[in-house]
C-alpha positions as CSV (number, residue, x, y, z in Angstrom):
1,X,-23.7,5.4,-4.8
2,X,-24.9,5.8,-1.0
3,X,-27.6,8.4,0.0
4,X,-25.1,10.3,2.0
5,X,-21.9,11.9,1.1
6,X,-19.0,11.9,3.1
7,X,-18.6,16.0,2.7
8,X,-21.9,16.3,4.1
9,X,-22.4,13.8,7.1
10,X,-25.1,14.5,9.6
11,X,-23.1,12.9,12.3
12,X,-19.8,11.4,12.7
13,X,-18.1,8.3,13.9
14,X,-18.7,8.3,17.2
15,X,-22.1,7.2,17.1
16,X,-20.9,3.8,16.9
17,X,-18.8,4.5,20.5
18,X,-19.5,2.9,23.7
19,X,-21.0,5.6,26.2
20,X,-18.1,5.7,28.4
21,X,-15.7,6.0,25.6
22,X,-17.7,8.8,24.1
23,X,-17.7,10.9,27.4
24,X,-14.1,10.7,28.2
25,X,-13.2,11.5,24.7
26,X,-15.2,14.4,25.0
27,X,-15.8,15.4,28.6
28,X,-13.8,19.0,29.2
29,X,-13.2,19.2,25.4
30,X,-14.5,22.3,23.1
31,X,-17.0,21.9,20.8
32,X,-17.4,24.8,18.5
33,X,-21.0,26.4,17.8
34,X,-20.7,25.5,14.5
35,X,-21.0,21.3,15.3
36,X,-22.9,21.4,17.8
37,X,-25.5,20.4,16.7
38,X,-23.8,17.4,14.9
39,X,-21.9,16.5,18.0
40,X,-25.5,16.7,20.0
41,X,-27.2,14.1,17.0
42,X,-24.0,12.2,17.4
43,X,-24.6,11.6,21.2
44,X,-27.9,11.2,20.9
45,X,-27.3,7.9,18.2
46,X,-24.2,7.1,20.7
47,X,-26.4,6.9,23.6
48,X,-28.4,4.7,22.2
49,X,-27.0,2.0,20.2
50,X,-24.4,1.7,23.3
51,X,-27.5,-0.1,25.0
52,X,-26.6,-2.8,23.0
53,X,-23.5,-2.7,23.5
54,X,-23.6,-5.1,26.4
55,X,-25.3,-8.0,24.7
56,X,-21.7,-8.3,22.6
57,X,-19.4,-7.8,25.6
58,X,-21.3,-10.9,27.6
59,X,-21.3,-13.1,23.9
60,X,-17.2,-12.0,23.5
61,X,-16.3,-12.9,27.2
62,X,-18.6,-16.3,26.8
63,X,-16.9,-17.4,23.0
64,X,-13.9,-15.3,22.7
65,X,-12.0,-14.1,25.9
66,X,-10.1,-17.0,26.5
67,X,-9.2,-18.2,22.9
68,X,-6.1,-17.9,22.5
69,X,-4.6,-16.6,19.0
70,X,-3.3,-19.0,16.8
71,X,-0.5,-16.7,15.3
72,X,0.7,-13.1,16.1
73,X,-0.3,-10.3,13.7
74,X,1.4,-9.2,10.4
75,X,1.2,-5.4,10.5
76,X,1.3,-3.2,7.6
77,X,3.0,-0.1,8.0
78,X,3.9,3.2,7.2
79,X,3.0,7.2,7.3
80,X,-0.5,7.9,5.6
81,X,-1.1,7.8,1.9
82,X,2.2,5.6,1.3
83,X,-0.2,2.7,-0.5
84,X,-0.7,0.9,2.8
85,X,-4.1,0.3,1.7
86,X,-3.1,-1.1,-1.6
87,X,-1.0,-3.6,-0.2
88,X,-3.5,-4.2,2.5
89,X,-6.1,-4.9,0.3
90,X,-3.8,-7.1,-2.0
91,X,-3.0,-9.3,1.0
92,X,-6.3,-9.9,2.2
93,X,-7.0,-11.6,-0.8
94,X,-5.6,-14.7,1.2
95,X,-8.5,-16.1,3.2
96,X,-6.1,-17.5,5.4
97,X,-5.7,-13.4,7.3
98,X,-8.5,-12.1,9.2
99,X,-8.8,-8.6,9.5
100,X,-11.0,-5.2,10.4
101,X,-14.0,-4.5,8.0
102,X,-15.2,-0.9,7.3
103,X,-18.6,-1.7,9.6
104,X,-16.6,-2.7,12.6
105,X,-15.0,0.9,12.0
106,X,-17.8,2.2,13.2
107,X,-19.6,-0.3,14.7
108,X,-16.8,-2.3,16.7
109,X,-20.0,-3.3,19.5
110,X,-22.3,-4.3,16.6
111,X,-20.4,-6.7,15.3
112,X,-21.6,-10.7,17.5
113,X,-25.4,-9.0,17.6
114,X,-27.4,-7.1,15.2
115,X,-24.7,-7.0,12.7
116,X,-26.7,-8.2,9.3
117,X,-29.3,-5.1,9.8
118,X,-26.9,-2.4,10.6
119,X,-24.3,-3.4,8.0
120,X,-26.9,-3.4,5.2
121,X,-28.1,-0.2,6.5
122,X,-24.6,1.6,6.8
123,X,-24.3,0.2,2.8
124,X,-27.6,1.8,2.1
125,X,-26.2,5.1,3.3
126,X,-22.5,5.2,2.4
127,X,-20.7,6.2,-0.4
128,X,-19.1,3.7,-2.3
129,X,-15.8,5.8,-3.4
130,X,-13.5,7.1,-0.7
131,X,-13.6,11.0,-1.1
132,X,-10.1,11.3,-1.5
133,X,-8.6,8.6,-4.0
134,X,-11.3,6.9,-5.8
135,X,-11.0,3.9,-3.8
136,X,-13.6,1.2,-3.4
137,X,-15.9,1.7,-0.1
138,X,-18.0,-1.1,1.4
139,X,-18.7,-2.1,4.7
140,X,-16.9,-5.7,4.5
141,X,-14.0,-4.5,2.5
142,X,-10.9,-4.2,4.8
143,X,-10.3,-1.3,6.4
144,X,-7.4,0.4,9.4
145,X,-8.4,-0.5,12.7
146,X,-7.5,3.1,14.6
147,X,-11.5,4.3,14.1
148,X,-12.2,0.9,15.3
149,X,-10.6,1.5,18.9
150,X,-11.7,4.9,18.8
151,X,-14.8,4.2,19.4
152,X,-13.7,1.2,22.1
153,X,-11.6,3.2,24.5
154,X,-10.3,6.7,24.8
155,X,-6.8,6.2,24.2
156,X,-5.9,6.4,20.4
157,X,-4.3,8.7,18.1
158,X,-7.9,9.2,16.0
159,X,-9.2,11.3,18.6
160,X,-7.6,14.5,16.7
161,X,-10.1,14.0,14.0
162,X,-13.1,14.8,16.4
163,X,-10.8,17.1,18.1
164,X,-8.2,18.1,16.0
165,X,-6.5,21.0,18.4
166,X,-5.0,18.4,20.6
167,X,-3.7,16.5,18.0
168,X,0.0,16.5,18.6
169,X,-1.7,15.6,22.4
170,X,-2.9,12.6,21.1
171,X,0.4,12.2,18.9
172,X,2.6,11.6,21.6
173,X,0.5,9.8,24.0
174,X,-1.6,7.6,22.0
175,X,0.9,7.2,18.8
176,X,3.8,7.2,20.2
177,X,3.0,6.4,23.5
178,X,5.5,8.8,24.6
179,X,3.6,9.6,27.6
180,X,1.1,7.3,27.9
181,X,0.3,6.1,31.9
182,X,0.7,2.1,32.9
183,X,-3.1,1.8,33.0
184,X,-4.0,3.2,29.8
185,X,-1.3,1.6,28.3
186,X,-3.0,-2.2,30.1
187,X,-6.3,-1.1,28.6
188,X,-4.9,0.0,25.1
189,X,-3.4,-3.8,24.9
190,X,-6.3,-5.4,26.1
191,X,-9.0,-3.7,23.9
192,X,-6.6,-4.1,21.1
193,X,-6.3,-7.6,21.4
194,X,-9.7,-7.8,21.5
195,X,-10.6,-6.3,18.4
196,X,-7.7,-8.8,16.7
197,X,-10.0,-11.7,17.9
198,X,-13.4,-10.5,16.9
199,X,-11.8,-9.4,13.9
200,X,-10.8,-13.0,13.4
201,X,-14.6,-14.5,14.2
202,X,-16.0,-12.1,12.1
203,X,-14.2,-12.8,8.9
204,X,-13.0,-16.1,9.5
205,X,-9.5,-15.7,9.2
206,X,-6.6,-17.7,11.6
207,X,-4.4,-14.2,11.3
208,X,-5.2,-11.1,11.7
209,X,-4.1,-8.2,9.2
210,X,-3.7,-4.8,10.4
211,X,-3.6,-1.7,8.2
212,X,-2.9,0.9,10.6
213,X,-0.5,3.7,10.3
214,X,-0.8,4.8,13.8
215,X,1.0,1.5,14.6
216,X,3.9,2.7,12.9
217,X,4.7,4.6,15.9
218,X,4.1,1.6,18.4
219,X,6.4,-1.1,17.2
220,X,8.3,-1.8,20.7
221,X,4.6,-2.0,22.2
222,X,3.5,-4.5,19.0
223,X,6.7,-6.5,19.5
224,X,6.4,-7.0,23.5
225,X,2.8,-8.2,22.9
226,X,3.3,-10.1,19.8
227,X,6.8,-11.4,19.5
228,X,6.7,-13.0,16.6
229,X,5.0,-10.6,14.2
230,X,5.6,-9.6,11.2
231,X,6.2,-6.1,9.7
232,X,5.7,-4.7,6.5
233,X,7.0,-1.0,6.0
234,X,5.9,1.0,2.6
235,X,8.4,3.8,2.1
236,X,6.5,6.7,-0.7
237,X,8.1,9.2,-2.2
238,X,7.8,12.2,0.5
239,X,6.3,15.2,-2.2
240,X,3.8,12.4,-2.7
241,X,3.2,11.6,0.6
242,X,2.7,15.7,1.5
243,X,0.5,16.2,-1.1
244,X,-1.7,13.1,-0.9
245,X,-2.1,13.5,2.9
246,X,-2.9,17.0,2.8
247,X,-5.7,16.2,0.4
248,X,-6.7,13.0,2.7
249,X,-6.9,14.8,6.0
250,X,-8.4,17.7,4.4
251,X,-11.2,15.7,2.8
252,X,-11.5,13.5,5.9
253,X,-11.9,15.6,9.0
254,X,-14.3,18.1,7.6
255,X,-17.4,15.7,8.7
256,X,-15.8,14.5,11.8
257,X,-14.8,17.5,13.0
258,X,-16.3,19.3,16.4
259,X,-13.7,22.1,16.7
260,X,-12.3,24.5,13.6
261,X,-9.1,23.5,12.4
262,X,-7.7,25.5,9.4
263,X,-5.7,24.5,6.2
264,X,-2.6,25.9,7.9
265,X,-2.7,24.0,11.0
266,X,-3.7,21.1,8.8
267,X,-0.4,21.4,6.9
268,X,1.9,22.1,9.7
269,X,0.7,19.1,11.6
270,X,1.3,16.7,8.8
271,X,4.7,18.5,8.5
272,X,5.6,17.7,12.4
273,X,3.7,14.5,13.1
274,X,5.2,12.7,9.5
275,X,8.6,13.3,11.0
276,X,7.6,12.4,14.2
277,X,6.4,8.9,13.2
278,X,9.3,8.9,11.2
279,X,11.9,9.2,14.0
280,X,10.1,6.9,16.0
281,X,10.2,3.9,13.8
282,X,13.5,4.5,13.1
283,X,14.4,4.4,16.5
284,X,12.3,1.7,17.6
285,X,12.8,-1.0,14.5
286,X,15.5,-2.8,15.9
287,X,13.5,-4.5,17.8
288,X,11.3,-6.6,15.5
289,X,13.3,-9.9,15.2
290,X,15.6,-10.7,12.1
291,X,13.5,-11.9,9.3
292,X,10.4,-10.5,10.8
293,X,10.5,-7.0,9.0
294,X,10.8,-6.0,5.2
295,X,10.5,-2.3,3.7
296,X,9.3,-1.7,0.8
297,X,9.2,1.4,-1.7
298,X,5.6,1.9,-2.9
299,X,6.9,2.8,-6.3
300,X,8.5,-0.6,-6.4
301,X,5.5,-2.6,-5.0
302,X,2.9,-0.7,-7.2
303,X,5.7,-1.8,-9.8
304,X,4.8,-5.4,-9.5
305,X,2.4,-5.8,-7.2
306,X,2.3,-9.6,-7.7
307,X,5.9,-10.1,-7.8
308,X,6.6,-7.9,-4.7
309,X,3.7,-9.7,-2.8
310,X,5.5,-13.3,-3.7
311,X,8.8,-11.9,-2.4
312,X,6.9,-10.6,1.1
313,X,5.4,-13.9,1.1
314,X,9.1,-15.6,0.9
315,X,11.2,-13.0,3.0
316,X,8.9,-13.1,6.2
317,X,7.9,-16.9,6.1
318,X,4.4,-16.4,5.6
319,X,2.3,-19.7,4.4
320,X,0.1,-20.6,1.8
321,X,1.3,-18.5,-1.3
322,X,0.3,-20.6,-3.7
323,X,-3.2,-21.2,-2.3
324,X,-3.4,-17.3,-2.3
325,X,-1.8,-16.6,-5.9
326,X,-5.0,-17.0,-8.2
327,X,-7.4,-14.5,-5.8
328,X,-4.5,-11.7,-5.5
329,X,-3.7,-12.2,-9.2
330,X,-7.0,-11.6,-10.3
331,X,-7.6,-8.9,-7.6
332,X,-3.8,-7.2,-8.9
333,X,-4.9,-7.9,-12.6
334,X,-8.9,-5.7,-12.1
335,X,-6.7,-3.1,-10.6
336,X,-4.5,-2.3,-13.7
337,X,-6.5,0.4,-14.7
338,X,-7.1,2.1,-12.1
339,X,-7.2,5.7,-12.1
340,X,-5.3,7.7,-9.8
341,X,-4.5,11.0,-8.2
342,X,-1.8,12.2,-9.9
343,X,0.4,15.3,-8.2
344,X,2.3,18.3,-9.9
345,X,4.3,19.8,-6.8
346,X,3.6,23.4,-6.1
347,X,7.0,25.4,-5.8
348,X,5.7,25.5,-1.8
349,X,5.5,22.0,-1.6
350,X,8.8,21.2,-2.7
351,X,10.1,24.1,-0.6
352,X,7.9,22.9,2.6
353,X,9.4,18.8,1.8
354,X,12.4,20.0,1.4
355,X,12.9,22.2,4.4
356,X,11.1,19.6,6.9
357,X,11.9,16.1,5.8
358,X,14.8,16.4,3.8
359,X,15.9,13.4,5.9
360,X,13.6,11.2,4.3
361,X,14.4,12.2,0.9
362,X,18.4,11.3,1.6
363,X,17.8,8.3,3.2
364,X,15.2,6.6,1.3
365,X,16.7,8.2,-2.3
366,X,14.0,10.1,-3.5
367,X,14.2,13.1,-6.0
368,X,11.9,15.3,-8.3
């Protein structure tokens, strides 16, 4: 158990931000009296650790700039709380992927100088349960990269939880990149690929793993940069989904939170954005190459975790499934009794799935 629990953070993420990204994220923006003084402690630690933040740029530019990658991404997606981290986490097992840590969450400039100090520091301090599902929190275990670039450019969809009444702003621009300008959109590409290739150095991998549900609305952007990736979509039984995220977001933006958001606008946002992403990837999946693309039902997967993970293995070509059998077996097999969240739907949250993503429910055959 850390010292500090996530509920009652002193500070939030953006501590670990560049300077320049943490002013344009919150130059013109609100903050509420109520975090103020949180945001000011926040810019205070931002301003400076992003001193240091100079010796990584010149050791990236000097050892990893001009590497190119060896092979493009596989990408795990899907909306929030639709066991992308399971699978994530299952697949990572194989020391052949590379992929974002929890510490480069936070400390994406910390990570080719100082690393060992502030990594057993952030362990000191942090819990080590997520709030919201019991799961294992350390800062090496894998993790999603969106609070990663947040705090390495102003352009991503995590803004909202800093500054969650611009969310659906940050939806559509930095999501779905609906409405995103040619140079954000250059610098967006550039900072992501960058992260992929420290991610690599870092843990040693030859291909990275994302776990990012953001990217769920970006597939024609992933598939022009990285033409031959592959794509895993987890499909989750929508009443699930509603209730699971509701209790994630909830949980989760109370300590990163500068403005006041309410339950209400909490829920309606999942409601729009879910079908949002949802309409997006539909639209936009046609793209990914034949072969390159399998979608999944959580249900199934949880199922037969091993079994599904050989079949993902064998429908999108990936190598070395037998080398990675005995680590995800074992890491399947100490997961068996795992205990989690279980859900009895509220009449208003069947009413509320029903009326909003109805769509979901028809075409991916789920039911009460």
């Amino acid at each position: 158990m850390g010292l500090l629990e996530f509920s009652k953070l002193p500070i939030n993420t953006m501590v670990g931000a560049d300077w320049k990204t943490f002013k344009a994220i919150t130059n013109g923006r609100t903050i509420d009296p109520a975090w103020r003084n949180k945001y000011l402690l926040t810019k205070g630690v931002c301003r400076l650790l992003s001193t240091l933040a100079p010796i990584q740029e010149n050791r990236y530019q000097k050892l990893l700039a001009d590497k190119p990658l060896e092979h493009a991404p596989v990408f795990v997606l899907g909306h929030w709380r639709s066991g992308t981290t399971f699978v994530h986490n299952v697949l990572s097992c194989d020391k052949h992927f590379g992929y974002n840590t929890t510490y480069q969450t936070v400390f994406p400039h910390l990570m080719m100088f100082g690393q060992p100090f502030f990594k057993k520091t952030m362990g000191w301090l942090m819990p080590d349960k997520r709030p919201t599902d019991n799961m294992d929190l350390a800062p090496d275990l894998p993790q999603e990269e969106e609070f990663a670039l947040s705090n390495m450019m102003p352009y991503t969809y995590y803004n909202f939880w800093f500054l969650p009444r611009h969310q659906h702003e940050y939806c559509d621009k930095y999501m779905l990149f609906d409405d995103i300008t040619p140079e954000e959109l250059r610098v967006w590409e550039e900072t992501f690929t960058k992260l992929i290739k420290i991610s690599l150095w870092n843990t040693g991998g030859t291909q990275f793993l994302s776990k990012n549900p953001p990217h769920t609305g970006r597939v024609a952007e992933l598939v022009k940069m990285f033409p031959d990736a592959k794509f895993i979509y987890l499909m989750r039984n929508p009443y699930t989904v509603f209730e699971s995220t509701r209790s994630f977001f909830t949980n989760t933006i109370q300590p990163l939170k500068l403005q006041e958001f309410t339950p209400e606008q909490i829920e309606e946002n999942i409601l729009s954005v879910y079908t949002k992403l949802y309409k997006k990837y539909e639209a936009t999946k046609h793209l990914i190459p034949e072969g390159n693309l399998i979608e999944v039902k959580f249900e199934d997967y949880e199922a037969d975790a091993l079994g599904m993970t050989q079949r993902i293995y064998s429908e999108l070509n990936l190598p070395g499934w037998e080398a990675a059998r005995p680590a995800i077996e074992q890491y399947v097999g100490s997961k068996k009794g795992y205990k989690k969240n279980k859900y009895k739907y509220s009449d208003r949250t069947v009413s509320l799935v029903e009326e909003h993503w109805n769509y979901a429910l028809k075409d991916w055959n789920y039911q009460l």
